[in-house]
C-alpha positions, -999 to 999 in steps of 0.1 A, spaced: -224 -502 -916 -188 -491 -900 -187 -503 -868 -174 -463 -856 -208 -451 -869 -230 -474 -846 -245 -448 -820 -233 -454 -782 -258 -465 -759 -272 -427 -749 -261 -424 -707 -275 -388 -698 -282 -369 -668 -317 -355 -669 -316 -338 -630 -289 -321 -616 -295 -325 -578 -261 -310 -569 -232 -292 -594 -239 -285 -631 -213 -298 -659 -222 -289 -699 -205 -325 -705 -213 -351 -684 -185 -377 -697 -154 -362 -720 -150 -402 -735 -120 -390 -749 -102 -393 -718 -97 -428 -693 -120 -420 -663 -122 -447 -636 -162 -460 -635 -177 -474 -599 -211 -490 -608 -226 -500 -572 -260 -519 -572 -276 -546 -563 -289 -578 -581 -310 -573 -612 -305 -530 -606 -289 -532 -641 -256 -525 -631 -248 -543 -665 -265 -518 -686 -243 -489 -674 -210 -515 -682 -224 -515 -714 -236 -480 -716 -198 -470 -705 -178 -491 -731 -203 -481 -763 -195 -446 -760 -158 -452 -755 -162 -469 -787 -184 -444 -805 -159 -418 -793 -130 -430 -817 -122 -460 -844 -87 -467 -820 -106 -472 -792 -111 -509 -775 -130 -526 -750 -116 -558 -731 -148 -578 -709 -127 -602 -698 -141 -609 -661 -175 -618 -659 -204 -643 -639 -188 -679 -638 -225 -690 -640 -241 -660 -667 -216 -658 -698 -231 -622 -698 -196 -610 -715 -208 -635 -751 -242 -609 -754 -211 -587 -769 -215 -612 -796 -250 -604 -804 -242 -568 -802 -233 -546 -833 -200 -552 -828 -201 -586 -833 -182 -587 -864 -150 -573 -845 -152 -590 -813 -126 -625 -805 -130 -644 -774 -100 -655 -751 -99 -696 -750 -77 -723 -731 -48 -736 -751 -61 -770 -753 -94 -756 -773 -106 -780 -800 -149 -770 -799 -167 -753 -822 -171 -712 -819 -184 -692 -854 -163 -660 -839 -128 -654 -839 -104 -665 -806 -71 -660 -796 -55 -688 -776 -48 -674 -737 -10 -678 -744 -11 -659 -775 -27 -632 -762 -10 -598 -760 -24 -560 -756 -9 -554 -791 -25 -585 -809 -54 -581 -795 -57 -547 -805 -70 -559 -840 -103 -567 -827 -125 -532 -809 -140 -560 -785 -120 -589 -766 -143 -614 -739 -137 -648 -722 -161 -671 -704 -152 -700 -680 -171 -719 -707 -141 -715 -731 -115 -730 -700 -111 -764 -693 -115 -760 -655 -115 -732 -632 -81 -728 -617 -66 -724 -654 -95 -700 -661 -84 -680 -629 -45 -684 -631 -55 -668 -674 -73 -643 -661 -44 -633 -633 -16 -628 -660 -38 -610 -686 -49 -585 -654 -12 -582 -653 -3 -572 -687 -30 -540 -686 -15 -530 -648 19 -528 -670 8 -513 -700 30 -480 -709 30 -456 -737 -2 -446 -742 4 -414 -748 30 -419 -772 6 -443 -796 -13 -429 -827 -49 -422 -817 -44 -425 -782 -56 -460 -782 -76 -464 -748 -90 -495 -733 -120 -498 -716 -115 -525 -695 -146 -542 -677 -149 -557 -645 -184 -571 -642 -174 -586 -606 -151 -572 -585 -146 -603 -566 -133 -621 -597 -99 -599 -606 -94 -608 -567 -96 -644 -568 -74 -643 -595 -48 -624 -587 -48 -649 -556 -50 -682 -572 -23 -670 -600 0 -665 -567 4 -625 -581 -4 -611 -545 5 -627 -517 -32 -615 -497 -65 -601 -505 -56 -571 -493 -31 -564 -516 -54 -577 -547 -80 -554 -536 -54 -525 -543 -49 -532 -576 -82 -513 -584 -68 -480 -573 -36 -485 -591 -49 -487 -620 -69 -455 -615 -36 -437 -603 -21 -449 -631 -49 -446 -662 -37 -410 -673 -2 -426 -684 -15 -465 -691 -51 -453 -708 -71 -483 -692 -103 -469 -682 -111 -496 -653 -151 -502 -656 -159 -520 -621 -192 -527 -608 -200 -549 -576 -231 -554 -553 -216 -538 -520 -200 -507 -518 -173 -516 -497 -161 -542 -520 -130 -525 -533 -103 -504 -523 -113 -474 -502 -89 -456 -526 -108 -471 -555 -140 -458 -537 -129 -424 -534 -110 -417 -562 -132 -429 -590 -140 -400 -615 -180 -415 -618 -194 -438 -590 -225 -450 -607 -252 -456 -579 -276 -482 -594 -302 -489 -563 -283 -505 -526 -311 -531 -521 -307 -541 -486 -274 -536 -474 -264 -511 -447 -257 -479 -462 -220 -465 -457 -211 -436 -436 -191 -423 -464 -227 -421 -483 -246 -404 -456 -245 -374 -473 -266 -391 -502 -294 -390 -481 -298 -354 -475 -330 -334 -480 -321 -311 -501 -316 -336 -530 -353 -353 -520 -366 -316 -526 -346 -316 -559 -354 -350 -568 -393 -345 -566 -388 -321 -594 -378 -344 -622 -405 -357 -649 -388 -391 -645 -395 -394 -606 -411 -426 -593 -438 -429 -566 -410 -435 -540 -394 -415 -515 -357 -404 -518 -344 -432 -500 -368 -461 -513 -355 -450 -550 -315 -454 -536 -325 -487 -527 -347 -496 -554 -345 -475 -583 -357 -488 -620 -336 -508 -639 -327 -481 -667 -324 -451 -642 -292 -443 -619 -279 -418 -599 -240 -404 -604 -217 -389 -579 -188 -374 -604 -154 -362 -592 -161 -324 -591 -185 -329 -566 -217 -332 -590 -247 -358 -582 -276 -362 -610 -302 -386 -617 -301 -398 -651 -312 -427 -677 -297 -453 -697 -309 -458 -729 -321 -495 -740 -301 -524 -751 -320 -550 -771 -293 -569 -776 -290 -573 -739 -325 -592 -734 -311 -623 -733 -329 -641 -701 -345 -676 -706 -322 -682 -736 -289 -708 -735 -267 -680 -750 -240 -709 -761 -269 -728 -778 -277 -694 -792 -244 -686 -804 -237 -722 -814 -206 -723 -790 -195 -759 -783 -170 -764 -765 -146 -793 -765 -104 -797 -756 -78 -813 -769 -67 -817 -733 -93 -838 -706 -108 -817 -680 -88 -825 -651 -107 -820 -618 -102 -790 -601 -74 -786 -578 -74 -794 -542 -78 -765 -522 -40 -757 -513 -28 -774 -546 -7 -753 -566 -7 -738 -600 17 -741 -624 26 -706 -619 31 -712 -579 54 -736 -590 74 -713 -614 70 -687 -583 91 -711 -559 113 -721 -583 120 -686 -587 120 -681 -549 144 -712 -541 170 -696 -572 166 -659 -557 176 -676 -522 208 -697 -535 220 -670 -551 218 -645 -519 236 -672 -502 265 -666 -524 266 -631 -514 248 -613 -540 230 -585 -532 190 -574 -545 203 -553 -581 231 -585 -588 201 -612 -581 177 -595 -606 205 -592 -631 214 -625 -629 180 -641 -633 175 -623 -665 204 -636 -678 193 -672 -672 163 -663 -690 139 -661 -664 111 -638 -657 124 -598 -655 117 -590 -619 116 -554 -602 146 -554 -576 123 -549 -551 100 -579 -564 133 -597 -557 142 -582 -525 106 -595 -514 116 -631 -518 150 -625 -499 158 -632 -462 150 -600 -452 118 -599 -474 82 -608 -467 70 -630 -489 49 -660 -477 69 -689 -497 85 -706 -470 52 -717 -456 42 -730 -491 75 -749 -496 70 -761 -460 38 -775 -471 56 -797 -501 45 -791 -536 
């Protein structure tokens, strides 16, 4: 069977408590997802639900699960889904164990060669320890923040790119020295929805807390997927939620639960959520079901006879404070940037210069960040002693 003809996993509103659109998703276009629930809510059914029709929707279209549970490899169930047969996982360079699937070593991988496969994952199974996993995951992130000319490629190729936890693009931009604080790594969620119109990365994020992105993440997102808060405080921002109105409309609905309004924010089944969409809609709706998702009380690398071995030994992990070999490369960089503005060159001469020695291509204001006048936080590191 071709893999464009496998149906999406259906995601369909069946109330509208608020707003009426004909279509409830036009896949042909990169919308920014926000699925919000907590623990075993199935906020993983609606990454899935998200990414199938994105596939369904066109044979150029990809999907890239690249940031998953350290302690779940939930992104590997893609290889027990139908697209198994075009789906390549992400390994360490030193990888020498056994996988029956195809991979693509982490410093081989580009958007463009990846682009041969619909379906692209990694685990921290396939790394030799974590701070190469995170420091991989950090410059991959980068490549799809800088990705241009969508618009101009046959079939408008768009990639749905999930982020299973939120928490996990942070921690590596941070330990791949790419921001300098979490503040800043928490805003590279809403650039990439300001930018997914011209880059066509649709940004599939889900989290447990609300409040775990970007506020202009938050508000921006075209569908903010609401899969049941649990127990944590509800935001003032989702007040409005609450209202009467929708409990009247809500009681309506064949699919309703013996629950009040409220109790089914909190606690809704597994298979039902409720959408707040960017023209001001909210509808309850259902997910359709994944078997190839039931994968609880099974060893999925026994399972998928994954086993995993390196050419390299597994070093221990890295002192907190120890750095990467990309800090390194980053002070290098920084120690170069400042000789050379001791000789009197200015922000545009620096960056022109460092290209030609073959160095990284930096931005002139990337450079004019590692300059006197600039803020970047390298000194203390040097001051610390590599």
């Amino acid at each position: 069977m071709a893999l464009e003809t496998v149906r999406a996993v259906p995601m369909r509103p069946i109330n509208w408590l608020q707003g009426r659109r004909a279509e409830f998703v036009d896949w042909s276009l990169p919308w920014a997802f926000y699925n919000v629930g907590d623990v075993d809510q199935g906020k993983m059914g609606a990454d899935i639900a998200e990414a199938t029709n994105y596939l369904a929707e066109s044979p150029y279209y990809r999907v890239r699960d690249l940031f998953g549970s350290d302690n779940d490899s939930e992104s590997l169930t893609w290889f027990k889904s139908p697209y198994k047969d075009e789906t390549a996982a992400i390994v360490d360079d030193s990888w020498a164990g056994e996988m029956p699937f195809p991979t693509i070593r982490v410093s081989d991988f580009s958007i463009a060669k990846a682009n041969q496969y619909r379906v692209v994952v990694t685990d921290r199974m396939l790394f030799r320890n974590e701070a190469v996993h995170y420091s991989s995951l950090g410059r991959i992130f980068q490549m799809f923040r800088d990705r241009r000319g969508y618009k101009q490629e046959t079939g408008k190729p768009i990639i749905a790119l999930i982020v299973r936890e939120a928490r996990k693009v942070i921690m590596a931009q941070l330990r791949a020295n790419m921001t300098k604080d979490q503040q800043e790594a928490e805003y590279v969620f809403a650039d990439m929805n300001a930018q997914r119109a011209h880059s066509g990365i649709a940004p599939i994020v889900d989290n447990q807390r609300w409040k775990g992105v970007h506020v202009d993440y938050r508000d921006l997102a075209s569908y903010k997927v609401l899969k049941g808060f649990g127990p944590q405080v509800i935001p003032d921002e989702l007040d409005w939620v609450f209202k009467p109105e929708f409990a009247m409309k809500w009681l309506s609905t064949p699919f309703r639960t013996r629950q009040t309004w409220p109790s089914f924010l909190r606690n809704m089944p597994v298979r039902q959520f409720v959408c707040l969409d960017r023209w001001n809609g909210v509808c309850h709706g259902v997910i359709g079901e994944i078997e190839w998702l039931k994968y609880k009380g099974y060893d999925l690398a026994e399972l998928l006879q994954i086993r995993p071995a390196f050419d390299k030994p597994i070093e221990p992990e890295p002192k907190q404070g120890a750095l990467t070999p990309h800090a390194k490369e980053m002070l290098e960089m920084h120690r170069r940037i400042r000789e050379l503005e001791a000789k009197g060159l200015n922000a545009k001469e620096i960056t022109a210069q460092v290209e030609l020695e073959g160095r990284k291509r930096r931005s002139v204001p990337g450079i004019f960040y590692h300059m006197t006048a600039g803020s970047c936080t390298c000194e203390s590191k040097l001051l610390k002693g590599e």
